[in-house]
C-alpha positions in Angstrom: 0.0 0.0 0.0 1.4 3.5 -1.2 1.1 6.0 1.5 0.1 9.6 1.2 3.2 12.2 1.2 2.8 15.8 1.9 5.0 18.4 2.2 5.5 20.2 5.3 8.4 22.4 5.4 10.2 24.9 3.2 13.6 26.5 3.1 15.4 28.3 0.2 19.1 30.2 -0.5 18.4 31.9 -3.9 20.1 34.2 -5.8 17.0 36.5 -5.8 16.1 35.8 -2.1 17.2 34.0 1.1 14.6 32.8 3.2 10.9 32.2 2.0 9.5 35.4 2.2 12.3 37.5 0.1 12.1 34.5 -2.2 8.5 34.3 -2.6 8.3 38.1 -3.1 10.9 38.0 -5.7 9.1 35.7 -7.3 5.7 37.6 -7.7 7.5 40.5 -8.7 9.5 39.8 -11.2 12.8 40.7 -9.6 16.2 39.1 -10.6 18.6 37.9 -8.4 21.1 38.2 -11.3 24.2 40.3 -11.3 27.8 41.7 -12.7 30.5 39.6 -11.2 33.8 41.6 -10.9 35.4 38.5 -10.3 34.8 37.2 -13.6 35.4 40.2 -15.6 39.2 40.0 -13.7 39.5 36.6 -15.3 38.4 37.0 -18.8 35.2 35.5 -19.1 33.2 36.1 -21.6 29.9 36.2 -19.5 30.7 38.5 -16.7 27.2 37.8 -14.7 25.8 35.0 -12.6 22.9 34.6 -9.9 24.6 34.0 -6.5 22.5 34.4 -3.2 24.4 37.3 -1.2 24.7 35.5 2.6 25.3 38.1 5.5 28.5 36.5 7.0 26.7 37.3 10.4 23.7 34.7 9.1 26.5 32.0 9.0 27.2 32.0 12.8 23.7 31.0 13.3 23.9 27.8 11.2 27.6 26.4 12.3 29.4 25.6 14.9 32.4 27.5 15.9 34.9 24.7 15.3 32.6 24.3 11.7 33.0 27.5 10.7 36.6 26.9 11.2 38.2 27.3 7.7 35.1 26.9 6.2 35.5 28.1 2.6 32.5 25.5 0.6 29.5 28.4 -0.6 27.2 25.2 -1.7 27.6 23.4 2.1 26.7 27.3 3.6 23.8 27.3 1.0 22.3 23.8 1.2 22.7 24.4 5.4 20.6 27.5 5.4 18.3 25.8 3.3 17.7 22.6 5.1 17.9 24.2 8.6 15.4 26.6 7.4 13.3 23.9 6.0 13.3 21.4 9.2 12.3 24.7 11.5 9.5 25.5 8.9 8.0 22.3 9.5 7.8 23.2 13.6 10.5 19.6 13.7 12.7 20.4 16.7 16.4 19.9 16.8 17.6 17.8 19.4 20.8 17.5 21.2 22.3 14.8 23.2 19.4 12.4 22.9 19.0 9.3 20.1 19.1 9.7 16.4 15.3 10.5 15.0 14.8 6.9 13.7 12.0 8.0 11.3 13.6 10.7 9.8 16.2 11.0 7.0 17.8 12.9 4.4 18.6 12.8 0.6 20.2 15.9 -0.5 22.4 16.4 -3.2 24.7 18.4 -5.5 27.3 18.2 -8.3 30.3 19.3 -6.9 30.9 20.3 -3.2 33.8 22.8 -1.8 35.5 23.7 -4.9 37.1 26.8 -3.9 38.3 24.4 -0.9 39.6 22.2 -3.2 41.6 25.2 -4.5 43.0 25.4 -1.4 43.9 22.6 -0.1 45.7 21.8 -3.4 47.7 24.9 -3.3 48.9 23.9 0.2 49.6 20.6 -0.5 51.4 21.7 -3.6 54.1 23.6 -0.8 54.0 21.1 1.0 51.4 22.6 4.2 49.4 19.5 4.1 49.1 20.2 8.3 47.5 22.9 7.4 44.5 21.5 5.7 42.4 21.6 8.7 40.0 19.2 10.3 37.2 19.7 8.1 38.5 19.5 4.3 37.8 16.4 4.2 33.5 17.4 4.7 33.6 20.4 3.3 35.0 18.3 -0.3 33.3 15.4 0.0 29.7 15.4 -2.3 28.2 13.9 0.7 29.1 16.2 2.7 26.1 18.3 2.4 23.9 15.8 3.9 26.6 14.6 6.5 26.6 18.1 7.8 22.1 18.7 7.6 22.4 15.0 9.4 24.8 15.6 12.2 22.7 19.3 12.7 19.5 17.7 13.1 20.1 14.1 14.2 18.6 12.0 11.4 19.0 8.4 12.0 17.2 7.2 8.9 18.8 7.0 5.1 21.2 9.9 5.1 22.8 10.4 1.6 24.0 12.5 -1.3 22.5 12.5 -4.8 23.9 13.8 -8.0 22.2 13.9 -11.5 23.3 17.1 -12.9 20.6 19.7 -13.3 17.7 16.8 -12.6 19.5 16.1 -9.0 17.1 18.2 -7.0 14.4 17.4 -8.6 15.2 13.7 -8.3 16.0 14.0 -4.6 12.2 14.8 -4.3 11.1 11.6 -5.8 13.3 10.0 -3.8 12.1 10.9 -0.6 8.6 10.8 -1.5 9.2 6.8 -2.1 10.8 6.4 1.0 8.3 7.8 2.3 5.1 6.0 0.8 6.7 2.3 1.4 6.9 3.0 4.9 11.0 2.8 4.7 10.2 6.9 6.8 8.3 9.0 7.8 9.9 12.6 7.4 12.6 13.1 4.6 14.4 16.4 4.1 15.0 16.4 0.5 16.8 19.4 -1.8 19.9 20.2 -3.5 22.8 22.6 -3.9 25.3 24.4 -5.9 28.4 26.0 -5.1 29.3 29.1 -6.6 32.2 30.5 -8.5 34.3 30.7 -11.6 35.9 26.9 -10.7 32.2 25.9 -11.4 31.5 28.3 -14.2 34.1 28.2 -16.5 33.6 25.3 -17.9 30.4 26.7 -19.3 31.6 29.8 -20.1 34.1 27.8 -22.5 31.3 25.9 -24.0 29.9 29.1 -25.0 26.4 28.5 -24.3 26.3 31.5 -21.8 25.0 34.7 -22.7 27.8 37.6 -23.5 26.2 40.7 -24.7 24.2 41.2 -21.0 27.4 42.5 -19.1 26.3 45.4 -18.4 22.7 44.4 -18.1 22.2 41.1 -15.5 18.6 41.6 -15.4 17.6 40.9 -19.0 20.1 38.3 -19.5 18.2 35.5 -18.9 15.3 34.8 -21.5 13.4 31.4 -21.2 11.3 30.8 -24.5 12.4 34.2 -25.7 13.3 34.7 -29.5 16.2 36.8 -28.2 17.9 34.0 -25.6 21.6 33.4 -26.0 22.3 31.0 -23.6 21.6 30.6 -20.1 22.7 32.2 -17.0 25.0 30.5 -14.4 23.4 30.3 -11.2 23.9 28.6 -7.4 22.0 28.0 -3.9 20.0 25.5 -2.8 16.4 24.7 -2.1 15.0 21.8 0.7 11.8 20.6 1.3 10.4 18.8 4.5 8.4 15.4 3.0 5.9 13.7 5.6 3.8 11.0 5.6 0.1 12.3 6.0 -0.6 10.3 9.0 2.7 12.0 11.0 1.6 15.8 9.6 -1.7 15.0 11.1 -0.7 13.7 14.5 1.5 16.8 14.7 -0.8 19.0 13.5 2.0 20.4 10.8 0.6 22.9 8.0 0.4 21.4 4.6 1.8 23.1 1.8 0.9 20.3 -0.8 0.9 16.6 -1.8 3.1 14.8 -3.5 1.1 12.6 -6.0 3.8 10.8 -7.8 6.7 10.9 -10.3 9.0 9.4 -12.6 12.7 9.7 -13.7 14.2 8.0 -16.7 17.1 8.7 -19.1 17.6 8.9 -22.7 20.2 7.0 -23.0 22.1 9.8 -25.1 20.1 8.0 -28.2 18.0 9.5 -30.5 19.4 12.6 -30.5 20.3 12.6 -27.0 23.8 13.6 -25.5 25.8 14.8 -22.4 24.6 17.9 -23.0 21.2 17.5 -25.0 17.9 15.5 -23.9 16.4 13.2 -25.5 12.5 14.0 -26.4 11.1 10.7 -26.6 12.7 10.1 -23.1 11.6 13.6 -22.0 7.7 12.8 -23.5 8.2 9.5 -21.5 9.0 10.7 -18.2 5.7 13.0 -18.1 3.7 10.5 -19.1 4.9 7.4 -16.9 4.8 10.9 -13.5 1.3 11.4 -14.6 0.6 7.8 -14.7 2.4 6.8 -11.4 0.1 9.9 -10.0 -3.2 8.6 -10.9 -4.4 11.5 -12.3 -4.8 12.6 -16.3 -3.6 14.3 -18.4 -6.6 17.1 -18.8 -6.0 17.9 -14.9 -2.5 19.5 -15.1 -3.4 23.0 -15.1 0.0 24.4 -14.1 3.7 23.3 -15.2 7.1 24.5 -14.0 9.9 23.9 -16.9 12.9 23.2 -16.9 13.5 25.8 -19.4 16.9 27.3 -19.4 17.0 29.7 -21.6 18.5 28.1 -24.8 17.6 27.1 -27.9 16.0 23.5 -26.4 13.3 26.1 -25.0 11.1 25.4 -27.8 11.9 21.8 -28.2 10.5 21.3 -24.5 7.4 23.2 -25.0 6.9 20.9 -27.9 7.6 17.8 -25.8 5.2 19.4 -23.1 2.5 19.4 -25.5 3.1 15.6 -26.9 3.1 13.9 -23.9 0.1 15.8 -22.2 -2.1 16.0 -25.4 -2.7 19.6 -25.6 -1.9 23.3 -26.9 -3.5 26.5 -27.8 -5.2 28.0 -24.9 -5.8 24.2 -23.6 -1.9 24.4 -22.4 -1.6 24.5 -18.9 -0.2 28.0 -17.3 3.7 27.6 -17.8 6.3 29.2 -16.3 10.2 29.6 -15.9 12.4 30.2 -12.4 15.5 30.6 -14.0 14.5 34.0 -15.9 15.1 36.0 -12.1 17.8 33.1 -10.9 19.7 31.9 -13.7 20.6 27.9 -13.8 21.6 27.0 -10.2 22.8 23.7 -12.2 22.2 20.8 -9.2 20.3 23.0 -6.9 18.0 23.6 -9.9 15.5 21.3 -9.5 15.2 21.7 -5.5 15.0 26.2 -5.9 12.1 26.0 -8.8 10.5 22.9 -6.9 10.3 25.1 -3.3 8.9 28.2 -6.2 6.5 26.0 -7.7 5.2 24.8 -3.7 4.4 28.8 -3.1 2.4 28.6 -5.6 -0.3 26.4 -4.1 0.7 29.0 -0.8 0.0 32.4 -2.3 -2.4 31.5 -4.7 -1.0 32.4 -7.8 1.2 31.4 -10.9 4.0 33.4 -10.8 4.8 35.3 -14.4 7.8 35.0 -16.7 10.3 37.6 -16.8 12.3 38.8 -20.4 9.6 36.5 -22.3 7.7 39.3 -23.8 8.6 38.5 -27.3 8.0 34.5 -27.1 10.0 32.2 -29.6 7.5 31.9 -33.0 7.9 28.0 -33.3 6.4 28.0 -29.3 3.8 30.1 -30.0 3.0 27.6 -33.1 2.3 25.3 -30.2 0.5 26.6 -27.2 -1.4 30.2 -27.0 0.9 33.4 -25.4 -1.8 33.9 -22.5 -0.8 30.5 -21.2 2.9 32.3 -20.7 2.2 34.9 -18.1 4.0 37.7 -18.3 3.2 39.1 -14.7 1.7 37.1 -11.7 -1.6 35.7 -11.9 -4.4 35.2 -8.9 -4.6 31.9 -10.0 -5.1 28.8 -7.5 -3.1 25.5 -8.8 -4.5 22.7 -8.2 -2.1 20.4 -10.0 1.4 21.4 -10.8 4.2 19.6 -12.5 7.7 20.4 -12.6 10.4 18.6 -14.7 14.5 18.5 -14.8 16.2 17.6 -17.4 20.1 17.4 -16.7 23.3 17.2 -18.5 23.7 12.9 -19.1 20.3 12.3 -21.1 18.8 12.5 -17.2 14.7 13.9 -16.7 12.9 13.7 -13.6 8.8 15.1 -13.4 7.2 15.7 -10.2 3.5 16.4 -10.0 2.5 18.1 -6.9 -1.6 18.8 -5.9 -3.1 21.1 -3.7 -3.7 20.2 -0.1 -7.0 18.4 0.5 -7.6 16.1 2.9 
């Protein structure tokens, strides 16, 4: 028997807002969390401009410990921290100190690279031969688990605690994750999300590829175009979104507010066959994975009235909307409300999936579907598909009653998450 999952808790470190209010106001006004990097300008790059959430050092001290914060130098481990801490308090789940692990509760978050301005480090001191002076925590703050080693030592989990990675998909998939742990009775509570550290040791890779935008230097805002005619690439981004899953029957006994359900979901891969790659998706896999979510969800295709892309920004924009519209049967002004994060974040790469999924839970919160930024003149071969009114362009008082979001990462990897609106 499948048990109900619900989500309960909520934390996010975004480029455009840290904490859920900033975020979620952000969000319903348009405003980007994208900006000129000096830092990258010093080095050459050719796009100058990234989404990074600007962390107060004073909001550090509240998360680590003194002998944590001790040569801490890993801006993905800070984010994912926040995020999950923020998440678990959210909830109204108590931290607990010097008493048994919580046996019921657990943690799957992930990322694609951890502490890689540490690495930096610690290789230039090994290099002159300082190895002493690595410090006692290199070692965590490099390892890719060492995101949720850190959330599980913090809040005591004694159930699966453990790091996934599947390039931009990973938060998304971390979700799905949970939620099945969840409804075979394997847990109770699962903190799930992602993260992303920031930085040109993470961005210049992309950069390289040249599939980041280079004329927006001087203007971060308008940089980032999902299903634009005018994108150029997509805008590098980091942070980290988490989200507190919960069986229905523990929300209940607690008496926890509900955000949403979690009906279901699927991930797959493409195989990088049939014109899939590292770097491209495959559609028939992509039109696969939103069927076999809506299937696994028990619900049809007709009662999606809201989506949450992937949609980076790129040429693929139109090629998903297209996808979209296969797999659920429908265009014109029968296409669900759509709608794209990354125009005010740019593409927080693994912490992706997790931001936009923590966006697309507001939703159902506040009671509307957010708008798209820099999409005012849409791509002709996506209008050819679905009607312009189902692109907002500014925030709609619009109640969702079933959203899904997808992720579609780097490896031929997609995950789709459908999420309802609370009713008991």
């Amino acid at each position: 028997m499948s048990r109900r999952v619900v989500i309960t808790g909520l934390g996010v470190c975004a480029p455009n807002g840290i904490g859920l209010e900033a975020f979620a106001t952000s969000l319903q006004n348009g405003i980007s969390g994208i900006r000129f990097q000096p830092k990258l300008a010093e080095l050459n790059f050719g796009c100058q401009i990234a989404g990074e959430p600007l962390v107060p050092a004073n909001m550090v001290n509240s998360y680590f410990t003194p002998l944590q914060l001790r040569g801490l130098n890993a801006s993905g481990l800070v984010y994912g921290v926040i995020a999950g801490v923020d998440a678990w308090k959210d909830a109204n789940l108590t931290i607990e100190h010097n008493k048994s692990p919580d046996w019921e509760s657990g943690i799957i978050f992930g990322t694609g690279i951890l502490g890689v301005d540490k690495f930096r480090e610690s290789i230039h001191l090994i290099d002159n031969g300082d190895v002493r002076r690595l410090g006692s925590t290199s070692v965590v703050q490099t390892m890719a688990s060492g995101i949720s080693a850190y959330l599980g030592g913090i809040l005591g989990c004694g159930n699966q605690v453990t790091t996934n990675s599947s390039a931009c998909t990973t938060g998304t998939e971390s979700i799905l994750m949970g939620f099945e742990r969840i409804a075979t009775g394997k847990a109770e509570r699962m903190l799930v999300g992602s993260c992303s550290d920031s930085g040109p040791y993470v961005w210049g890779g992309f950069d390289s590829l040249r599939i980041l935008p280079r004329k927006f230097n001087d203007n971060p805002s308008k940089a980032s175009r999902p299903m634009s005619a005018t994108a150029s690439g997509f805008v590098p981004g980091s942070g980290a979104g988490a989200l507190v899953l919960e069986s229905f029957e523990s929300a209940k006994q607690r008496g926890a507010k509900i955000y949403a359900e979690v009906l279901g979901g699927a991930i797959n891969s493409g195989g990088q066959r049939g014109g899939g790659s590292i770097t491209a998706p495959n559609s028939e896999a992509v039109k696969r994975c939103i069927e076999d979510a809506i299937c696994n969800s028990k619900i049809l295709k007709s009662d999606i009235d809201t989506i949450n892309g992937h949609l980076t920004a790129t040429s693929k924009d139109a090629t998903e909307i297209e996808n979209w519209s296969a797999a659920l049967e429908r265009k014109g002004v029968d296409f669900p409300y759509i709608n794209a994060t990354k125009g005010t974040i740019g593409h927080c790469l693994a912490a992706a999936g997790s931001i936009e999924c923590v966006a697309s839970v507001l939703q159902f919160k506040n009671h509307y579907v957010y708008g798209n930024i820099n999409s005012n003149d849409l791509h002709p071969d996506i209008l050819d598909v679905i009607d312009a009114g189902r692109i907002p362009q500014k925030t709609l008082n619009h109640q969702p009653r079933i959203l899904a979001k997808a992720s579609f990462g780097f490896g031929d990897v997609n995950a789709c998450v459908i999420f309802k609106a609370y009713n008991e």
